[in-house]
N, C-alpha and C positions, 0 to 999 in steps of 0.2 A: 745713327751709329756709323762709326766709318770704319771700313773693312780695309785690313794690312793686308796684301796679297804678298803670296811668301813662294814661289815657285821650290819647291822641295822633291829630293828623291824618292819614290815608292819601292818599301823592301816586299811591298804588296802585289806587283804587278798592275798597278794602276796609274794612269798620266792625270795630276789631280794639281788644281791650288788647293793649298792651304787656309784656313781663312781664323784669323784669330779676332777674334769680340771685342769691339770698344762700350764699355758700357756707359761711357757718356750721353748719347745718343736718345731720342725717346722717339723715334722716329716708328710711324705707326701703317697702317691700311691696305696700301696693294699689296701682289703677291709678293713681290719681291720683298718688301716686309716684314709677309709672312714668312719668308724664309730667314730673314734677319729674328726676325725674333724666335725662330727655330736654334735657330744655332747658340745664341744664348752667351755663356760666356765658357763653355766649352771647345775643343779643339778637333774642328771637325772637317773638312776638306771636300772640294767639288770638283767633279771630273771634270778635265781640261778636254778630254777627248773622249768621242765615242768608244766605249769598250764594250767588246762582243765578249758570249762565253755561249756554255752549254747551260740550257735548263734544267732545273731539278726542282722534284717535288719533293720534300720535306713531309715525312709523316711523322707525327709528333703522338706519342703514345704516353695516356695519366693511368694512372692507380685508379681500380675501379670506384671505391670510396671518396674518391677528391671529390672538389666543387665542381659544377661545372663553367662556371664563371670566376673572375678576377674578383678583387678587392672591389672593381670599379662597379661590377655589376657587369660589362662585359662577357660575353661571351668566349673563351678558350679556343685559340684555333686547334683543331687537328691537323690540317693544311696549312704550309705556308709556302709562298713560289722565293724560289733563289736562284741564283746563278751562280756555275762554276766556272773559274780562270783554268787558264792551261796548266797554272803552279798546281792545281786542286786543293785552291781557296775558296771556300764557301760562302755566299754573304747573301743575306734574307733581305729582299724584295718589299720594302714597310711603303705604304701611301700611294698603292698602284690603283689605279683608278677603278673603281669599282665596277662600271660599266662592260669597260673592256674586259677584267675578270670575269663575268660572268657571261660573257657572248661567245659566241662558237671560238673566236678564235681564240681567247684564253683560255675557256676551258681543252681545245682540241691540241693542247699543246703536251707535247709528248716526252715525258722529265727522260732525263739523260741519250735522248737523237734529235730535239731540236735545238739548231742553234737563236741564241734571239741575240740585242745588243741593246745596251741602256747608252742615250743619249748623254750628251757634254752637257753639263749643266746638273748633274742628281748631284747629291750632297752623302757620304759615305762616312759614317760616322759607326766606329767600333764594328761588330762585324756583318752590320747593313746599309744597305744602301735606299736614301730616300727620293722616290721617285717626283714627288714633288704632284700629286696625282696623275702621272702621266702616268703611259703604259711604254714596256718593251716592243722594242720589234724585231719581228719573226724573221730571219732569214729562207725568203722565200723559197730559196734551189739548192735549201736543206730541208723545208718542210716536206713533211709527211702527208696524204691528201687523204679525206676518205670518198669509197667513192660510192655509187647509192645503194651497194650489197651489205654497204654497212662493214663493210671491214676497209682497212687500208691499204696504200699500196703506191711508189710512187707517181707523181703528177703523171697524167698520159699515159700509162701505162694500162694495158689492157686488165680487166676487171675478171677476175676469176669467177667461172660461170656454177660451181658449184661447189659445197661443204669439202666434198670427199678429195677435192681439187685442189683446194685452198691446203687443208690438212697434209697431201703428198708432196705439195710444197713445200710448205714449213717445215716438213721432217729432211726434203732434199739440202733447204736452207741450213739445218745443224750439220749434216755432211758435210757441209762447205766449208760454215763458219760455228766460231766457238758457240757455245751456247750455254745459255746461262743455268739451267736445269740439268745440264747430264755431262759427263765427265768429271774431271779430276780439278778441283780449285783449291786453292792456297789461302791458308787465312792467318795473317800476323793478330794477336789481341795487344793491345800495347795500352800498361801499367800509365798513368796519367796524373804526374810531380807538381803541384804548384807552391807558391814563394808561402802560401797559408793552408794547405791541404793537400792530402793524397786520398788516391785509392788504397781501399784499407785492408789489400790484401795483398798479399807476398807472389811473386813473378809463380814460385812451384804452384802456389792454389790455385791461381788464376788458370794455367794450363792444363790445372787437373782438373777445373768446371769446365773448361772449354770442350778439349779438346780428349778429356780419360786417359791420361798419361799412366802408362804405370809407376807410382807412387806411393808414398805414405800420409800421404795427406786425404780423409775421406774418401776413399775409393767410389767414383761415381759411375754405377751402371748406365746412364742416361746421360749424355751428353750433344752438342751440337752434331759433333760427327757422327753417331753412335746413331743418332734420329733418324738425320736426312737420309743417312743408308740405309736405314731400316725403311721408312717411308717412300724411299724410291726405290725398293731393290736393288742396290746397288747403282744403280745410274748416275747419282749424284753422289762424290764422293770428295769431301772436306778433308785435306791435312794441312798438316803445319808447314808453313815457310821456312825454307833455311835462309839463314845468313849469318857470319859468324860473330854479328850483333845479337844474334837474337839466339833467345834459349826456352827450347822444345816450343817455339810457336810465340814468348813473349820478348816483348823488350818492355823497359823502363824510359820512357821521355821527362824530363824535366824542364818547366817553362819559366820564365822571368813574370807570370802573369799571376796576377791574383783570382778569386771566386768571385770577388764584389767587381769584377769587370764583364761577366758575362759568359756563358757557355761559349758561345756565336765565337766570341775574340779569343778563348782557349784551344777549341777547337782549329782554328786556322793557327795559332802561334803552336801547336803540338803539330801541325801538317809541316810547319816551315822548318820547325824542328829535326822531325825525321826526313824534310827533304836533303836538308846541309846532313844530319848524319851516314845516310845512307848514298850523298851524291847523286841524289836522283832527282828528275824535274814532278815526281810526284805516289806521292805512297800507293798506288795503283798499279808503280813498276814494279814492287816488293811482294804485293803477294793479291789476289782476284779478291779476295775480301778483308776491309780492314777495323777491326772492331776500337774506338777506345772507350777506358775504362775512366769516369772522371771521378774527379772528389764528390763526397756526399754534400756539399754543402757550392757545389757548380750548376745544379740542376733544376732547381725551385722545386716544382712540383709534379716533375716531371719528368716516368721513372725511364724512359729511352726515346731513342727517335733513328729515323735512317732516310735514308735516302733512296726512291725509286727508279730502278736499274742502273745501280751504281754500287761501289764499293765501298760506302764507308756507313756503319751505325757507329749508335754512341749510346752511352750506358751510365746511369746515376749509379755508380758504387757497387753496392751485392748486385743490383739486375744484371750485371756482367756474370755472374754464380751461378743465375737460374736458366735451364733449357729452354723453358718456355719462351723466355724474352728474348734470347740468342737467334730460337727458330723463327720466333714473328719479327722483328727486326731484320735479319737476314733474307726473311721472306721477302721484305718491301725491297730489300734490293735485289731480288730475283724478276720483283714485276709482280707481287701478288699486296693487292688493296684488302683494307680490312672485312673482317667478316660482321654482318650487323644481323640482328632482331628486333623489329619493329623500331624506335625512336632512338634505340641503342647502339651506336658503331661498332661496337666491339662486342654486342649479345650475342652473337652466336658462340657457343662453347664446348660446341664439336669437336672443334681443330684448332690450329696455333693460330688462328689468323683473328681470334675474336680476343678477350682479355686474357692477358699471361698472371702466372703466378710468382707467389714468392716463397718456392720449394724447389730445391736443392735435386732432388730426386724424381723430377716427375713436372707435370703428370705426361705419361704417354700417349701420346694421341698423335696422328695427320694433320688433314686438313681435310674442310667440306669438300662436298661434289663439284663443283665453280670452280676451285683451286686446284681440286684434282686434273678437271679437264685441262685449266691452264699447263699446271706442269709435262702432260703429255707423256707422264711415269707412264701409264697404261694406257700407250696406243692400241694394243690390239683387245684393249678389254674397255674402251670408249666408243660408243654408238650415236648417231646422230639421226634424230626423226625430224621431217617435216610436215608435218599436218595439214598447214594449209597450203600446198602445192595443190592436194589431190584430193578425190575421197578414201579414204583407208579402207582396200580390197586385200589383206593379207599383212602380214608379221615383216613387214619390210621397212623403206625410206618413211611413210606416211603414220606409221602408227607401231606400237610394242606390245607385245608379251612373252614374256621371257621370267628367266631366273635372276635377280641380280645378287651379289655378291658383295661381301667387305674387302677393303683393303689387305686386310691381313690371310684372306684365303685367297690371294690372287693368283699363286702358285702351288696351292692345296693342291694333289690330284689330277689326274689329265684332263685334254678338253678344254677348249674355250670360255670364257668365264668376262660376265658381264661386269664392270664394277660402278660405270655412271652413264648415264643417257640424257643426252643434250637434245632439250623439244626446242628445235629452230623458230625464232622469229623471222621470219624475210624483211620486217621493215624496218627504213631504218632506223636511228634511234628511239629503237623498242632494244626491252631486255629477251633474253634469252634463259630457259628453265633450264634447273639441270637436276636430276633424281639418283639417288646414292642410297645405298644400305649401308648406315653405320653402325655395322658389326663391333662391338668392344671386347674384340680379345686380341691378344698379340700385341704389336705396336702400337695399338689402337686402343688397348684394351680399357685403359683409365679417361677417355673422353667423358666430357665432364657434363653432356646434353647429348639428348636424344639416342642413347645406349638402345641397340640395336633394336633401332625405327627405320624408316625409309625418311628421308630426309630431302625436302623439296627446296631450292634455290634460285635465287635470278640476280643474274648482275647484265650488266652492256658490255660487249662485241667480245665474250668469252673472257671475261676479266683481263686480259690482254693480250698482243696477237706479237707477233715477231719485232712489229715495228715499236712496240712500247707502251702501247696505252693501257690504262691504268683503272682500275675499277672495284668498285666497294660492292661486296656481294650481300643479299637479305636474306635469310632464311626464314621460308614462308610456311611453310609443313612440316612437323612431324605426325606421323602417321605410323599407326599398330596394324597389326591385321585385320580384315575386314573393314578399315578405313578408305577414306575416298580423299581427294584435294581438286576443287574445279577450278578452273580458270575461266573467266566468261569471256564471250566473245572475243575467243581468241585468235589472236592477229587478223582484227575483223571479220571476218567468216560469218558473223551470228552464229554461229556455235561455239559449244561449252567443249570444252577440253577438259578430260576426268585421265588422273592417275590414282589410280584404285591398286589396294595392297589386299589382296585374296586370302596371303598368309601367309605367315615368317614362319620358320623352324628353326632353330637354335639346338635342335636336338641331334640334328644331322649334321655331319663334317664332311664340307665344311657345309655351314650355317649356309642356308639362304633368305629370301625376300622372292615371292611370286608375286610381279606386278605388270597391271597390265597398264598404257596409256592409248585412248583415245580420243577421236572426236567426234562429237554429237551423237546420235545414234549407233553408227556404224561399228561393230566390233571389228577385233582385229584379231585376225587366225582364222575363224568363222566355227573352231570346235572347241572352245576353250569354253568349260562350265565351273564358275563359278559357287555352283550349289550345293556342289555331292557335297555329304555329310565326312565331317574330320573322321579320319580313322588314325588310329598308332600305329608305327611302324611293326612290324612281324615281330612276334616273339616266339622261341621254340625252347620246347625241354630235349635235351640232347643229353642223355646221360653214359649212353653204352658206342656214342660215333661223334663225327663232327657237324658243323654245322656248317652246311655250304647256303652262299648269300647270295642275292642276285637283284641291282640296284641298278634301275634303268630311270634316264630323265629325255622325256620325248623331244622331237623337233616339232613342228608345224607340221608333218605328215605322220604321225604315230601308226596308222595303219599300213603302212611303207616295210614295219623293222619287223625281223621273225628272229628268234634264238632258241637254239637247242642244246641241253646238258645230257653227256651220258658220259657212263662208268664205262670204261675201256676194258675197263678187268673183266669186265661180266658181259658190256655189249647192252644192258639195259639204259634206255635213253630217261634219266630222273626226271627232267622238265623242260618242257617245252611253249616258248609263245610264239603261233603262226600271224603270217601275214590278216590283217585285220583283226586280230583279239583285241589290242589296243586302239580304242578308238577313240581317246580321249586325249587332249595334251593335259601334258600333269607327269608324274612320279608315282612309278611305278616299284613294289618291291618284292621278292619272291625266296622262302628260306627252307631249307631242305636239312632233315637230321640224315647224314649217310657215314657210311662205315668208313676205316681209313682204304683207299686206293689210287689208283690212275683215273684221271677224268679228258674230259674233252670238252672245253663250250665253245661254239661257234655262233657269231652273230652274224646276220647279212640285210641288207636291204634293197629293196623293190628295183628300183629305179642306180644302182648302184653308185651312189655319192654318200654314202653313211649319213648321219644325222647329226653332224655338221661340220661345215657351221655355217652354209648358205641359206637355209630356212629353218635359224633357229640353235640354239647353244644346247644341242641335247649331248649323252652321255653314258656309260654306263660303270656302275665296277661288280666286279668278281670278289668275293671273300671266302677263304677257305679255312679254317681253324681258327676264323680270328687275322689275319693276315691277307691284304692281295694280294691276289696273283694274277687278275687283269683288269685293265683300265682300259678306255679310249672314247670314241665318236668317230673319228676323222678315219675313213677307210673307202675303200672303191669295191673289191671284191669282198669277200667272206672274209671275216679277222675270225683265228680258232685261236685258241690258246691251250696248252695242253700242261695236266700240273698234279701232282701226288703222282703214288708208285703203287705196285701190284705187289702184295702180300702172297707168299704160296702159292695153291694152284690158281691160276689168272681167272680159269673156267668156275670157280668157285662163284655160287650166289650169296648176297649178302646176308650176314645172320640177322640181320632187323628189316624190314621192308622199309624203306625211304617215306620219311613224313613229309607232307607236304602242307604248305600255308599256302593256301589261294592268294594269288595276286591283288594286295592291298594300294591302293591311291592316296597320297597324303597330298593335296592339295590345298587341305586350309586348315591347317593344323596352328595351333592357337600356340604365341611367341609363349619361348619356353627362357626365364631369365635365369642367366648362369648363375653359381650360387653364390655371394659373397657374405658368408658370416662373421659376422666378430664378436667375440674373437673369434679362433681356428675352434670349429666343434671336434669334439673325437671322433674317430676315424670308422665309416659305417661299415662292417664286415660285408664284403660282395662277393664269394670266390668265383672263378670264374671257369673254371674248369672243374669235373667231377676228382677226389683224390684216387689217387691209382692205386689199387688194392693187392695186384700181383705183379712184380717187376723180377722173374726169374734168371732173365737172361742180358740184365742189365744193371744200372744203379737210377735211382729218383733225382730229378734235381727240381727244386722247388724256388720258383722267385715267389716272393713276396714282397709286394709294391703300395704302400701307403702314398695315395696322388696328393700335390698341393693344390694352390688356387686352378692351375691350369694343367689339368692330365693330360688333353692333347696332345702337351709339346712331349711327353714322355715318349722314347721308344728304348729296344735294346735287343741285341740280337746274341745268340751261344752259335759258335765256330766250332768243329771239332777239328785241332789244328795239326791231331796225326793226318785227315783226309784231307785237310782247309776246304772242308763243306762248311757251308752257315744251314745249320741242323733245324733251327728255331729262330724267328725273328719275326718281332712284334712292333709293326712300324705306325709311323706316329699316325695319333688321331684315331687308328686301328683297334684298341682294346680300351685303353685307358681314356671313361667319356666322364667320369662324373670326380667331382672334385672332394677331397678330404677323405677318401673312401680308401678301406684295405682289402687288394686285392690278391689272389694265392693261386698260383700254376702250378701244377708239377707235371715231369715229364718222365719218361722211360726213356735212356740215352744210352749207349755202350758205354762199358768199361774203356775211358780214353784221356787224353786230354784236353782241355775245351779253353776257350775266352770268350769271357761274356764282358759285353761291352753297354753301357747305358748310358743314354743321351739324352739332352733337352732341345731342343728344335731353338729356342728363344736365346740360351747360350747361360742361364741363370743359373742350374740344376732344381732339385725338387725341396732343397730346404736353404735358405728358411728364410729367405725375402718375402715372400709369397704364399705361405704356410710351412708347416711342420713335416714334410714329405721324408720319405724316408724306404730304402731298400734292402734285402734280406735275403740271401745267398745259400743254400744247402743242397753240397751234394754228397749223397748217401749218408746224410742224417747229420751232417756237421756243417755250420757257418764256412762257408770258405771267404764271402766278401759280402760289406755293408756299409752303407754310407746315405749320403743325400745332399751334401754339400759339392758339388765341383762348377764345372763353368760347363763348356758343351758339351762333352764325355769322360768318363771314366770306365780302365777296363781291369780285367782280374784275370789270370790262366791259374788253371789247376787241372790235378790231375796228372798223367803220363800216358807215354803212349805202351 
């Protein structure tokens, strides 16, 4: 075969011959050869010159149902290694030497911060490059090193001597520089035109799945943006790009390219595209993330892919529609690797990072415990043990027990609040555990596995650390109460490592998970009993007063905290717990029937540093009518809080003696599953207060509240807005616990004018995504306001002054 060499321009950014096919030839055997007969009588070109670029790893995402091999019988990658030009050309890495991929240094290679450089001589045909079985090489005094703590850091540079170290770091490093989990990023979606196929959906839809534009086109509660903020609390926050191309977030590109040439070569001819339109050297100057949307018939079998720590996914058609594949695609370019279960890469179904769906609306979920810690959403609710340092003498570095928490109560409530716990391995390439309660309610709420279990995980060097490394997490446990999960000989030690679940409640707000982790024998706290029998939270008939509550969660010193309730009006002290009554860690609860007046609760402890959060996430709250009126932990001297008023003579004794419920311990209270019926059953009559029998000196105002799937998120508060007092206010979580149920207050209020305001915490309202919810207004015997559809509040005034 004789080869025409043709020196030609690259609109590609590449110094390349040309090489066109003589098919005269029948010339056979060496490599060279081999590559003759590679090329074929195609037109395909070989680099003239060394060209460097950035690394990227390509994660390539199938429909859970596909094959998992080719027509050939091959295997599917999920990986594949590419390199990107400074245009931000992409072009996949085919015949790289196996060897070398699999030895430290190809795997250790770190997609979008190493540079590598493919030698003169690969052959570049459509939008890959053939390495001819050779390998890239690394630019050394760009590589990343790791060094034997197991985490990274550059060459020679001093090795961070501990977890808590490394962690103050990385959070100094986002001060400095951008980072890719928290602030404000831009995202263009761009509509994707070829000479035989489009994207099949119009610039408005496309915006209104991305991005929740307001629109006429299926209004979507759940969107890309709508997720990540909810899942980060706000830390991460997605808008649209402007540019006076683009509209609310999209543009439309149109290519000279056909389907039957390849994703790989559309993709770059839609990059070169929008560089000549927008004048720019690469769509990365336009907006921190770039989605496009390709024809259905550009994708084969394969419904998106992206690129790790980088800006750009891509999307077969609708999976541009669905949130799911937006969040896990977008994840991979945050730096978070698939989530797997057992043989499965994408089995875990907890969070976005395992199989996406193909629904418009849902489902709402996070991500596991491994992802959580990555994104570093909840540093101050992320704990790190090391067990094999030490022996575990106490509820500290070495070992756990605590309360942990879901995602969506992270800012339930005051108080510190656990939500994942990282068990350190020290060695290095070992994996590292990570333990989470997956609470399903809130954002969370539709997680498709392991709905509120404890959820055990392990991926390597925390699924990825500042510098980029990249990692697929396995979830190895779900676990109910009274379960256990061992690790054996863990990080060599000959001992077993046990994360033991004592008991979940779901019945509390917020929900917890009591788990303890240790190792080998040695407990950890040294008073934490796992035995006492379940008991129910307090219950009281309060028919002629109110009901004051009293909801304590210990530290590691429980006999440290004393608290005292008295009525101010009277001088009689209703309850009291002194130093050592409590002598157990656990949750404690204590409930009092007393008349209406002024009160006083004062808490204090021993040692004065409250109960916490240096040994231990303890807590307490106050409930009076239904309502707090105090929270905390975190205090040095005495916290008193003082709340109700004195009726008449102040000296007056109460007309009922104060009931009292002995202090009850719920420590292994057996998970309680929220309800989800289908359909919506009819609504269980609960009232919730006794009806008011004489109101002489006033008028009645009666709410009436039919809750949906989720009453928690319900609250609503009455103003009286001659005095602009909030007279009554029933805040979330606070009254309304069980779902589908009709509930019925009435109040004695003066003759005045009021606004009542009612809210959903979620921003839904209480009808009718969610169930049939529905509210019901009467003062002095007539409707003044009703509804159940709005978005985060709705208010009504009546009345005069």
């Amino acid at each position: 075969m004789r080869l025409t060499k043709l020196i030609v321009a690259s609109a590609l950014g590449f110094n390349f011959n040309s090489v066109v096919a003589d098919a005269s030839s029948d010339t056979r055997g060496s490599r060279k050869d081999s590559r003759r007969q590679l090329l074929g009588a195609a037109h395909h070109r070989i680099l003239e010159k060394d060209q460097s670029g950035t690394f990227l790893m390509k994660d390539i995402h199938f429909e859970e149902d596909q094959p998992k091999v080719d027509a050939s019988g091959k295997k599917k990658p999920h990986h594949t290694m590419t390199i990107e030009l400074d245009n931000g050309l992409i072009y996949t890495l085919d015949n790289v030497d196996p060897t070398w991929a699999e030895s430290k240094s190809g795997k250790g290679l770190k997609s979008g911060k190493d540079k590598i450089t493919i030698r003169q001589g690969a052959i570049i045909s459509g939008g890959s490059i053939d390495l001819q079985g050779g390998a890239p090489e690394v630019s050394e005094e760009e590589k990343v090193v790791k060094g034997k703590s197991g985490k990274y850091g550059p060459a020679g540079g001093r090795q961070l001597e501990n977890d808590e170290e490394k962690r103050n770091l990385k959070r100094l490093h986002r001060q400095l520089q951008d980072s890719p989990t928290f602030g404000e990023k831009t995202v263009l979606a761009v509509r994707v035109v070829t000479t035989d196929d489009a994207y099949g959906y119009s610039e408005e839809y496309l915006s209104e799945k991305v991005f929740g534009t307001s629109s006429s086109v299926d209004p979507n509660p759940m969107n890309l943006i709508s997720q990540y903020n909810a899942c980060s609390y706000n830390q991460l926050n997605f808008v649209k790009t402007t540019h006076n191309l683009v509209s609310n977030g999209v543009v439309t590109i149109t290519v000279p390219t056909s389907t039957s040439q390849g994703k790989d070569v559309i993709v770059n001819n839609v990059t070169s595209a929008i560089n000549e339109a927008f004048s720019t050297s690469s769509p990365n100057d336009i907006a921190a993330h770039v989605i496009y949307c390709l024809p259905p018939s550009a994708m084969g079998d394969s419904i998106a892919y992206a690129f790790v720590n980088h800006w750009l996914s891509v999307y077969n058609n609708e999976w541009c529609n669905y949130p799911s594949a937006l969040m896990h695609e977008i994840g991979h370019n945050l730096g978070f690797g698939h989530a797997g279960e057992g043989a499965e890469e994408y089995g875990d179904q907890s969070g976005m990072m395992g199989y996406s769906y193909s629904q418009e609306h849902g489902p709402a979920m996070c991500f596991n415990g491994a992802k959580l810690w990555q994104t570093d959403w909840y540093q101050t609710a992320a704990k790190t043990i090391n067990p094999a340092t030490a022996s575990p003498t106490g509820n500290g570095d070495t070992c756990f027990t605590g309360l942990l928490y879901g995602v969506a109560d992270f800012e339930v409530g005051n108080g510190a609040k656990i939500v994942v716990v990282k068990i350190n391995d020290p060695r290095e390439e070992e994996q590292d555990f990570y333990v989470a309660f997956n609470r399903a309610t809130g954002m969370n709420s539709e997680t498709r596995e392991g709905r509120d279990q404890v959820m055990v995980t392990k991926t390597w060097e925390e699924g990825a650390d500042d510098t980029g490394y990249w990692s697929i997490s396995t979830l190895v446990a779900k676990l109910n109460g009274n379960e256990s999960y061992t690790i054996s000989n863990f990080a060599g030690t000959d001992n077993d490592l046990t994360v033991s679940v004592d008991s979940i409640d779901t019945a509390s707000n917020p929900a917890y998970a009591q788990v303890r982790i240790e190792l080998g024998d040695e407990k950890c706290g040294g008073t934490f009993s796992p035995t006492v029998s379940p008991t129910a939270s307090p219950t009281i008939s309060c028919s002629d007063g109110k009901v004051l509550r009293v909801d304590l969660i210990t530290d590691d010193y429980p006999e440290e905290t004393s608290w005292i309730l008295k009525n101010t009006c009277t001088g009689e002290v209703i309850g009291e717990v002194k130093e050592g009554d409590m002598a157990e860690v656990g949750v404690y609860s204590n409930a009092y029937c007393v008349t209406d007046g002024a009160y006083e609760f004062a808490i204090d402890d021993e040692y004065h540093e409250g109960f916490c959060c240096d040994y231990g996430l303890g807590s307490y709250t106050v409930q009076y009518g239904g309502v707090v009126v105090a929270s905390g932990g975190e205090f040095i001297d005495p916290e008193i809080t003082t709340f109700g008023r004195c009726e008449g003579d102040p000296s007056a004794s109460p007309t009922s003696s104060p009931t009292t419920v002995s202090p009850t311990r719920s420590l292994t209270l057996e998970p309680t599953d929220p309800p989800t019926p289908e359909p919506t059953p009819e609504p269980t009559n609960l009232p919730t207060n006794m009806p008011i029998q004489f109101c002489s000196d006033g008028k009645i105002v009666t709410v009436d509240v039919t809750t949906d799937k989720y009453p928690a998120e319900t609250s609503w508060t009455l103003t009286n807005q001659c005095t602009n007092e909030v007279i009554i206010e029933v805040g979330v979580r606070a009254l309304y616990k069980a779902a589908y149920t009709f509930y019925s207050n009435e109040y004695c209020v003066a003759d005045a004018a009021y606004q009542f305001t009612i809210a959903d915490s979620w921003g839904d309202g209480i009808c009718c995504s969610e169930g049939q919810g529905s509210y019901f207004l009467q003062y002095d015997g007539a409707v003044v306001a009703s509804g159940g559809e709005f978005t985060s509040s709705e208010s009504t005034t009546f009345g005069r002054c």
